[in-house]
N, C-alpha and C positions, 0 to 999 in steps of 0.2 A: 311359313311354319317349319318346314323342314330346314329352313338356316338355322333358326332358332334351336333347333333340338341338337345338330349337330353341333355348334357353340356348345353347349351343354356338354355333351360330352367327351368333345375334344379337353373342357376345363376340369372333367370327371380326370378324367385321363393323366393331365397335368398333376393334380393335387395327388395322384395315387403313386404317380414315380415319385415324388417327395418323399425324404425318408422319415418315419415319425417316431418321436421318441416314448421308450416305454412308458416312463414314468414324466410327468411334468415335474419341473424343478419349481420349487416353492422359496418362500423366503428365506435367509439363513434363519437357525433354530440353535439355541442352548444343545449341546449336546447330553444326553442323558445318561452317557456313562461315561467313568476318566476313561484320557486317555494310557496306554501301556508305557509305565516308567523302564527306562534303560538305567543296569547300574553293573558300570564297569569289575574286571577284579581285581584285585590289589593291586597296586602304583608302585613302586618303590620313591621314598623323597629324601633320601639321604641326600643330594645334592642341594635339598632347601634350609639343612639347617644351620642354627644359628651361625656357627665357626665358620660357615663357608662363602665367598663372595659371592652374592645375588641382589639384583638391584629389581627385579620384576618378572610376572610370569603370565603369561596367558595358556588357557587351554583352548586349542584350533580342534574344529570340528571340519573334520573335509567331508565333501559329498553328499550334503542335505539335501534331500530328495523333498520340492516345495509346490509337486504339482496337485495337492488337495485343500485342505485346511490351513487358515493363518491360524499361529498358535507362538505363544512365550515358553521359552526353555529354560525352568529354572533349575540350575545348576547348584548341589549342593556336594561334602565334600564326608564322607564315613557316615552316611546314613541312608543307608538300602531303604530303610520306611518309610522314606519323606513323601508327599503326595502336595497337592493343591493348597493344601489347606496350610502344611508347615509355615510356621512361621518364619520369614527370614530373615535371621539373627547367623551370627556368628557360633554360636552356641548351639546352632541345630545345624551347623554344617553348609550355611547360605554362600556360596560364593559368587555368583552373580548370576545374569538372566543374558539370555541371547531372543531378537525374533525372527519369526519368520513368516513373509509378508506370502500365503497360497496360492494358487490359481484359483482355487474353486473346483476343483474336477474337469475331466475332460467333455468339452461342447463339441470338438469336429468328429469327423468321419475316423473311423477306425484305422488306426498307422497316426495319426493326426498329433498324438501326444507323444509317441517313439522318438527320443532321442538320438539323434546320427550325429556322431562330429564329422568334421572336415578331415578327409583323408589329406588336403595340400595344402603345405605351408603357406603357402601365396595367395590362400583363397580369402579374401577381404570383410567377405561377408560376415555379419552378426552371428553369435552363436544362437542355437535353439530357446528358446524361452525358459524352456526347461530343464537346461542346463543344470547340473548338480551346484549346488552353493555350497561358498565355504562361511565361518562365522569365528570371528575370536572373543574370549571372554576374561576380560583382566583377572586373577584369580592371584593378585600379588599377596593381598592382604591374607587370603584365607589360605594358601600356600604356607605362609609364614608361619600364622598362628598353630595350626596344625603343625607344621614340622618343631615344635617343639617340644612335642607328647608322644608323634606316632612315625616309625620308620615305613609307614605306606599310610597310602588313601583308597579310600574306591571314591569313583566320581557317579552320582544318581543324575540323570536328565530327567527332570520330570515337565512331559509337555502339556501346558493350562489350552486346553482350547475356549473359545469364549462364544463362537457361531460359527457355524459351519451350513451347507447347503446338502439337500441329497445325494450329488454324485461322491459326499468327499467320506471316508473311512476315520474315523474324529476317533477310533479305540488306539488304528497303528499307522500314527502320523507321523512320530518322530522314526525316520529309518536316516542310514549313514553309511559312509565306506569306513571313517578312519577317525580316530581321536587319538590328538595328542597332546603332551605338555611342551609348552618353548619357554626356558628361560632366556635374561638377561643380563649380562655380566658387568660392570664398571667398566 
């Protein structure tokens, strides 16, 4: 009997240094409110218009922070009010959509999601998972058609989320270091 009891709470013991999480994570869920649109301030696009050589344009987003929520970045082009729902058309400012594939929030131990690069050049290894992404989005067409009305743009990111899980913040998904325009010349 006293093996017995001692089994007991040698596996008492076990289960209690384990570390247990606040909350269980459940299945992913609609999120119940949009998420926060990003809308740049005026562009300048004198370079896009008609009289000047331009064969193509993307807008580069650097530094997309992808460690919560997968969500679509619809990108539109003078129109601060666009949301989920705009329809997109050229005529409401649609210029294309970027995605981006989450983690889901962070599952390890605290430090576990921290970012560190590599201080040496020579060092081989994989970067972190959670490496900041970059994304480009063709914006040739909607570039064009606007530079023929307007000497600037503002660019709205409006990020769709579709499920998300508890650990993930589904209001301020979309975060960045940098956005810019790259044309293309003949």
């Amino acid at each position: 009997m006293a093996k017995a009891s001692r089994r007991r709470s040698s596996a008492k013991r076990v289960a209690a240094a384990r570390p247990r999480r606040r909350r269980p994570i459940g299945p992913p869920v609609r999120p119940t409110r949009p998420a926060k649109t990003y809308t740049s301030k005026p562009v300048g696009i004198d370079f896009a218009a008609p009289g000047h050589r331009f064969d193509g344009a993307d807008l580069e987003i650097i530094g997309i922070y992808h460690g919560e929520a997968s969500y679509e970045g619809r990108v539109f082009f003078n129109n601060p009010t666009a949301d989920s729902k705009t329809t997109r058309t050229m005529e409401n400012g649609y210029a294309g959509s970027f995605y981006v594939f989450g983690h889901g929030g962070c599952f390890g131990d605290v430090g576990h999601c921290e970012v560190s690069g590599h201080g040496d050049p020579f060092d081989l290894r994989y970067p972190h998972p959670l490496t900041p992404i970059n994304k480009r989005v063709g914006v040739t067409e909607a570039l064009k058609y606007f530079a023929r009305s307007n000497q600037q743009v503002t660019v709205t990111v409006v990020p769709v989320v579709t499920a998300a899980n508890s650990l993930c913040d589904t209001v301020n998904v979309f975060r960045f270091e940098q956005m810019r325009l790259l044309t293309y010349n003949p």
